[in-house]
C-alpha positions, 0 to 999 in steps of 0.5 A: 283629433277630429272632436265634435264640437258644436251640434244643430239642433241639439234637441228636435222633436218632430211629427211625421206624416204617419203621426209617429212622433221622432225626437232627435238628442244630438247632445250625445255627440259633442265631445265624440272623438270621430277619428278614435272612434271604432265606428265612426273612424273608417267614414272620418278617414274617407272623408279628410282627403276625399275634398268631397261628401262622403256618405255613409249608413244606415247606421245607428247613432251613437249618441241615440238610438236612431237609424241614420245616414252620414253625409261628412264634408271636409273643411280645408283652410290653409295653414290648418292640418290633420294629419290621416294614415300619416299624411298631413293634410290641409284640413281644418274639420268637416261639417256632417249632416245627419239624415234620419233614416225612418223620417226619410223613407217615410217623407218619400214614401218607399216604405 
């Protein structure tokens, strides 16, 4: 199982330069089985053996209904295992980074 297991922040509210005011629920996901899960399993799969960021998206959450890409980092430590495909592989979890696809276009200024 890759489970989610811990969120920051579970909750934020932001106000963005336009004056739109975005508020990210992060609750959603904790307990999200990420290698089980039909939208998320291809990106969690990429992601254990790559020993780099995998990014995907845009794509909707699935603990909200937010635009988002997905920057997932594999965490291996040794003596830990996840077996992927039916190889094991030394890997404890990875950390995900999830970057709000409307706050980023309008911070940057394309849209």
């Amino acid at each position: 199982k890759l489970v989610v297991a811990l969120v920051y922040p579970v909750k934020e509210t932001k106000v963005l330069k336009n004056g739109n005011v975005v508020t990210q629920d992060n609750a959603g996901a904790i307990g999200l089985d990420l290698l089980h899960h039909p939208e998320r399993k291809a990106n969690a799969v990429a992601t254990v053996p790559s020993r780099d960021v995998v990014i995907s998206g845009p794509l909707e959450l699935v603990e909200q209904p937010l635009m988002a890409l997905i920057a997932d980092l594999p965490i291996y430590i040794e003596g830990e295992s996840m077996p992927i495909a039916g190889v094991d592989y030394e890997c404890w979890g990875f950390v995900a980074v999830i970057i709000n696809w409307e706050q980023l276009l309008e911070e940057v200024g394309i849209y």
